[in-house]
C-alpha positions as CSV (number, residue, x, y, z in Angstrom):
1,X,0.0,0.0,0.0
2,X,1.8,3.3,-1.1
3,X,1.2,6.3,1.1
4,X,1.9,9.4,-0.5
5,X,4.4,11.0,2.3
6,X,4.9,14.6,3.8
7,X,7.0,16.9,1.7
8,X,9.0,19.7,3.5
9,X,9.2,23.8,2.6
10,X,12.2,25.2,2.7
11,X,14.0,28.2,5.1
12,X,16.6,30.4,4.5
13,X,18.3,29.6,7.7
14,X,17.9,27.8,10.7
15,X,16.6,28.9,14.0
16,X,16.5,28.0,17.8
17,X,13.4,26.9,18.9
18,X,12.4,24.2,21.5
19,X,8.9,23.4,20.1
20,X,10.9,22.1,17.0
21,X,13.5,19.1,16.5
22,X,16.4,18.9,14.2
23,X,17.5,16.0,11.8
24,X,20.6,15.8,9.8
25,X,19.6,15.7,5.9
26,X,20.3,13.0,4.3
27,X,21.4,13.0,0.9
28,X,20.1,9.9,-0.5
29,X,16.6,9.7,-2.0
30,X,12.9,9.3,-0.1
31,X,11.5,5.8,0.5
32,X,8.3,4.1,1.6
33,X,8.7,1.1,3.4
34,X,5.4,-1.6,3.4
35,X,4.2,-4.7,4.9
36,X,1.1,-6.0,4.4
37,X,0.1,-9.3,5.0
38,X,3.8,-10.4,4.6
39,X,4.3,-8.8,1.7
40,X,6.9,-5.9,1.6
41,X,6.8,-3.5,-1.2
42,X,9.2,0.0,-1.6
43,X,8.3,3.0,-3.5
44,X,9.8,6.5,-4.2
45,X,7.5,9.5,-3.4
46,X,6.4,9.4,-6.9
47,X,4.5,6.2,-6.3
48,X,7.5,3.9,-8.2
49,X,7.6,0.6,-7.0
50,X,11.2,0.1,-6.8
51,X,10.7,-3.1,-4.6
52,X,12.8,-5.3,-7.0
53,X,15.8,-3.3,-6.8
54,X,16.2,-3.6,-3.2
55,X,16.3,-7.3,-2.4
56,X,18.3,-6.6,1.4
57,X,15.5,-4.5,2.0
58,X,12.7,-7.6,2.0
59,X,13.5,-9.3,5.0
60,X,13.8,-6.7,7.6
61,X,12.4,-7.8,11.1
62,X,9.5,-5.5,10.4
63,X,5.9,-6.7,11.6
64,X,3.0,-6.4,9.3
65,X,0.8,-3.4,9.0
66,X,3.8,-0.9,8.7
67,X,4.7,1.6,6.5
68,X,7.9,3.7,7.2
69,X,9.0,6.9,5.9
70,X,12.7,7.1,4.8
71,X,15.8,8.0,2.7
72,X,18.0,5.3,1.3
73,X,21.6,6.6,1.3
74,X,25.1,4.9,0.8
75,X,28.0,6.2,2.9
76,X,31.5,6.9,2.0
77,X,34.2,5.5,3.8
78,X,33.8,8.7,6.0
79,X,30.6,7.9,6.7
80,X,28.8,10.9,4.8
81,X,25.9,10.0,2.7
82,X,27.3,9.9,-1.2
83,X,24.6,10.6,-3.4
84,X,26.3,9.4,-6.5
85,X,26.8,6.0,-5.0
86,X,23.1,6.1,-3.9
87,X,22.2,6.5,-7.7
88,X,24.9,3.9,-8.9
89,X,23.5,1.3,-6.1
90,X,19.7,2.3,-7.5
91,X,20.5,2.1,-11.2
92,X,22.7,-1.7,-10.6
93,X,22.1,-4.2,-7.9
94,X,25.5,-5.1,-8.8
95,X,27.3,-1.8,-8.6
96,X,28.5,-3.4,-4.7
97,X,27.6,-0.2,-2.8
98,X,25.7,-1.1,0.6
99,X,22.7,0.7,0.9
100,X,21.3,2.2,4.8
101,X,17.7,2.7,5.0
102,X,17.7,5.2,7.2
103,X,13.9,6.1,8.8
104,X,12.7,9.1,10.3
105,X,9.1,8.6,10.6
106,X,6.4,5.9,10.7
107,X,3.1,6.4,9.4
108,X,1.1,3.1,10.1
109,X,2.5,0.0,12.8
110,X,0.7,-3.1,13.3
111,X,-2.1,-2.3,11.2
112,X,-2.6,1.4,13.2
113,X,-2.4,4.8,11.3
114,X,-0.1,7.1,13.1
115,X,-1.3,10.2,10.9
116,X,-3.1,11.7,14.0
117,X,-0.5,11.4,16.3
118,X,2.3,14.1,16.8
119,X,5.5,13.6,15.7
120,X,7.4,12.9,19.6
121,X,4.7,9.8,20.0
122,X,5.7,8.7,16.4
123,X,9.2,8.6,17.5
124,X,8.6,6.9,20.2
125,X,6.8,4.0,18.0
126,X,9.2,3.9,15.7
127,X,11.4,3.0,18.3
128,X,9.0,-0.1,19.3
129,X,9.3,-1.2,15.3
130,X,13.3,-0.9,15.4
131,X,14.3,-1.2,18.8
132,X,17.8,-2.1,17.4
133,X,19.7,0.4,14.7
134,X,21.9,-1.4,12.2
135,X,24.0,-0.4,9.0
136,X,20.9,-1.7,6.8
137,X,18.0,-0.4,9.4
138,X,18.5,2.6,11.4
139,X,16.6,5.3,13.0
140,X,17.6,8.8,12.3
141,X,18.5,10.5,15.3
142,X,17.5,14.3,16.5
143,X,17.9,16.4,18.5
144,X,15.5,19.2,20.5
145,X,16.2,22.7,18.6
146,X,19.6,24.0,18.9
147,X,19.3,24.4,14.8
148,X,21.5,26.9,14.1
149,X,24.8,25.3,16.0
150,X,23.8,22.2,14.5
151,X,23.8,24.1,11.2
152,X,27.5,25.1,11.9
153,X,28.7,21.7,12.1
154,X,27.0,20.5,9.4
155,X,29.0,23.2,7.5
156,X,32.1,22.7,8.8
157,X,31.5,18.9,7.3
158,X,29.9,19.8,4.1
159,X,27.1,17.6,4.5
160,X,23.8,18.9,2.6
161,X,22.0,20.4,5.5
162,X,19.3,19.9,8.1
163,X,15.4,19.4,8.8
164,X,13.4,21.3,11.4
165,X,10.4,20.0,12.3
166,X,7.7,20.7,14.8
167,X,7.8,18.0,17.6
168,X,3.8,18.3,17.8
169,X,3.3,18.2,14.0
170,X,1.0,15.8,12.6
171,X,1.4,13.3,9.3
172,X,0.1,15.4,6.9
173,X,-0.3,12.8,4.0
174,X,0.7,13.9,0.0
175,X,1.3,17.6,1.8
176,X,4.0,20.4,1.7
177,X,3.9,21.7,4.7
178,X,5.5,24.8,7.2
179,X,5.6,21.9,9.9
180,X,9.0,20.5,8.6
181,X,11.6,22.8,7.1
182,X,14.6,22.0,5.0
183,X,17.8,24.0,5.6
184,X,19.7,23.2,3.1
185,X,24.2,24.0,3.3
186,X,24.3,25.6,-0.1
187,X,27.6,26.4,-1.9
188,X,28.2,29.9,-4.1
189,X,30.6,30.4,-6.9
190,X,31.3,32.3,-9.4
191,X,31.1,30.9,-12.5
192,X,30.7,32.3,-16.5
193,X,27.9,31.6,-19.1
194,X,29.3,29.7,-22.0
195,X,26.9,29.0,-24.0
196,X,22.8,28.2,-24.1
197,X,20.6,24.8,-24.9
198,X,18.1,25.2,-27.8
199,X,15.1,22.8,-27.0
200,X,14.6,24.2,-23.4
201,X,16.1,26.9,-21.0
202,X,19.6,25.6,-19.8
203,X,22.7,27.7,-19.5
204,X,26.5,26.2,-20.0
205,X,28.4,27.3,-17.6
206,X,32.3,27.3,-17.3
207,X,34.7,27.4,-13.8
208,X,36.6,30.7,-14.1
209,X,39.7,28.8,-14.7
210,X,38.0,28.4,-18.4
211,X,36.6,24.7,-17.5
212,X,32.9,23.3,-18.0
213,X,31.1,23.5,-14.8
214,X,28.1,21.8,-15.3
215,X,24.1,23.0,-17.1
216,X,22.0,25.7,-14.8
217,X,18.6,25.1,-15.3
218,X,17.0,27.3,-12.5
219,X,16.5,31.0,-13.4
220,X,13.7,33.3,-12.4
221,X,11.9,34.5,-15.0
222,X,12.8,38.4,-14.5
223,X,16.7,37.0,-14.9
224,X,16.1,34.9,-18.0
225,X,14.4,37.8,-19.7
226,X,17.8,39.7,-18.6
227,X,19.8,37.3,-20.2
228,X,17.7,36.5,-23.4
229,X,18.4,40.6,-24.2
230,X,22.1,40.4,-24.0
231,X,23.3,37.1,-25.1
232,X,23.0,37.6,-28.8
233,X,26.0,39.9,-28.7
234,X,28.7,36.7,-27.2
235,X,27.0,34.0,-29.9
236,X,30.8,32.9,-31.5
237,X,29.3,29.3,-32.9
238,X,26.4,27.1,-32.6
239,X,25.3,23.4,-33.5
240,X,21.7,21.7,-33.6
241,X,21.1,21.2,-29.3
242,X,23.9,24.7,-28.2
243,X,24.3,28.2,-29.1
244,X,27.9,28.7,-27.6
245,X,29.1,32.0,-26.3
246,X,32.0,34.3,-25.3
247,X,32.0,33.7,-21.8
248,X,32.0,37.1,-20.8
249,X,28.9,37.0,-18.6
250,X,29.4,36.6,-15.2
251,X,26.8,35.4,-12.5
252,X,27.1,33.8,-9.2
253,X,25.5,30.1,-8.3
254,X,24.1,28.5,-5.5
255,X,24.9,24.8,-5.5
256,X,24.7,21.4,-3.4
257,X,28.4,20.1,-4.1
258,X,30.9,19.0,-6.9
259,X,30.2,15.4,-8.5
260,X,32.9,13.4,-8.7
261,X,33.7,14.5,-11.8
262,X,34.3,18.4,-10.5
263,X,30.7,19.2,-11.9
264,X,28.3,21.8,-9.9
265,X,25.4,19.8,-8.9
266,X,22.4,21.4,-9.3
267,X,23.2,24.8,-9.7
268,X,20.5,27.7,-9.8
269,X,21.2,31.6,-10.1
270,X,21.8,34.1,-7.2
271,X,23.2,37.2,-9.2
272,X,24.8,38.8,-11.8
273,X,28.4,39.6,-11.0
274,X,29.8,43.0,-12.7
């Protein structure tokens, strides 16, 4: 039985406040954990059954009647979540990356919906369905506010950022809600615009050192018409997908990290830089 789960908004920053607990952020992807008259199946948020490509995942001492809330991440040998390896792991049974399903929330135990319930008693359940935390199964732990020195360490350890939620907040099923916010530990550089995709709105970007640095595809609409009125003048070749440019224009980024392959992932606009 899929449950559609709780989506967070995002904040700017983080704050101190005691009616609210913070979580690390996990950089893996959301999961939905059932088991129903013995039968497990996993889906992503978007209702994918992706219960074949996580076999370890079947046998958990789980009882039936349960659906968990979770994020499926693969650790380096640090011990940070590595969301490349997560994607290798979910594309390949056989890439030989062991995945952690890592829950923060149950929604229905032993045949009971939880939805009702605030989050603190939810915890507290979870902790009756896994009672022991191991690589493959493991609870997320939180704390009680103190978000914005948790904030700093997560910073200092470049790990993607943090989730405040309010410790009364109910499950609010298929729902974005203020309840649970995402802070998330954004990177800025300063990169150049090197040329533009044809069949939809993507900007080329290069490093200022002159190498490729990855496709932005988030620009408000107020900026794209800003660009879209200057860009002609830098056009120095084009083919059927790119028009390639001079990259004279300058604009600073917002981004998660560099992928392994010294790429900015997911990169979205902040500002022109003179």
């Amino acid at each position: 039985m899929f449950v559609s789960p709780m989506l967070l908004h995002k904040s700017e920053r983080p704050f101190d406040d005691n009616s609210y607990i913070t979580e690390l952020k996990l950089d893996g992807f959301r999961t939905v954990w059932t088991k129903f008259d013995d039968k497990v199946r996993i889906y992503t948020r978007h209702n994918n059954d992706i219960t074949s490509k996580f076999p370890e995942l079947l046998s958990l001492p789980i009882p039936n009647g349960t659906v968990l809330d979770g994020e499926i991440v693969v650790t380096d040998q640090q011990g940070k979540p590595d969301f490349e390896a997560t994607m290798e792991r979910f594309m390949s049974k056989r890439s030989g990356h062991e995945i952690s399903f890592c829950v923060f929330d149950i929604i229905y135990f032993k045949g009971e919906k939880l939805t009702n319930r605030p989050l603190l008693e939810r915890k507290e359940v979870l902790t009756k369905a896994i009672p022991e935390d191991s690589k493959r199964l493991n609870k997320v732990q939180w704390i009680k506010g103190n978000a914005e020195q948790y904030f700093e360490l997560i910073k200092e350890h470049n790990l993607e950022g943090i989730v405040q939620k309010r410790a009364d907040s109910l499950y609010q099923i298929n729902k974005r809600s203020q309840d649970w916010l995402k802070v998330i530990n954004y990177q800025l550089e300063d990169v150049y615009v090197s040329g533009l995709r044809k069949d939809e709105f993507g900007l080329l970007l290069n490093f200022q050192n002159g190498k490729y640095a990855g496709l932005l595809e988030f620009m408000v609409p107020e900026e794209r018409k800003a660009f879209y009125k200057q860009y002609s003048d830098f056009i120095v070749e084009e083919n059927d997908k790119f028009v390639f440019l001079d990259p004279k224009m300058k604009l600073k980024v917002k981004y998660r990290n560099l992928t392994k392959k010294g790429l900015l992932r997911i990169p979205s606009f902040v500002e022109w830089v003179s």
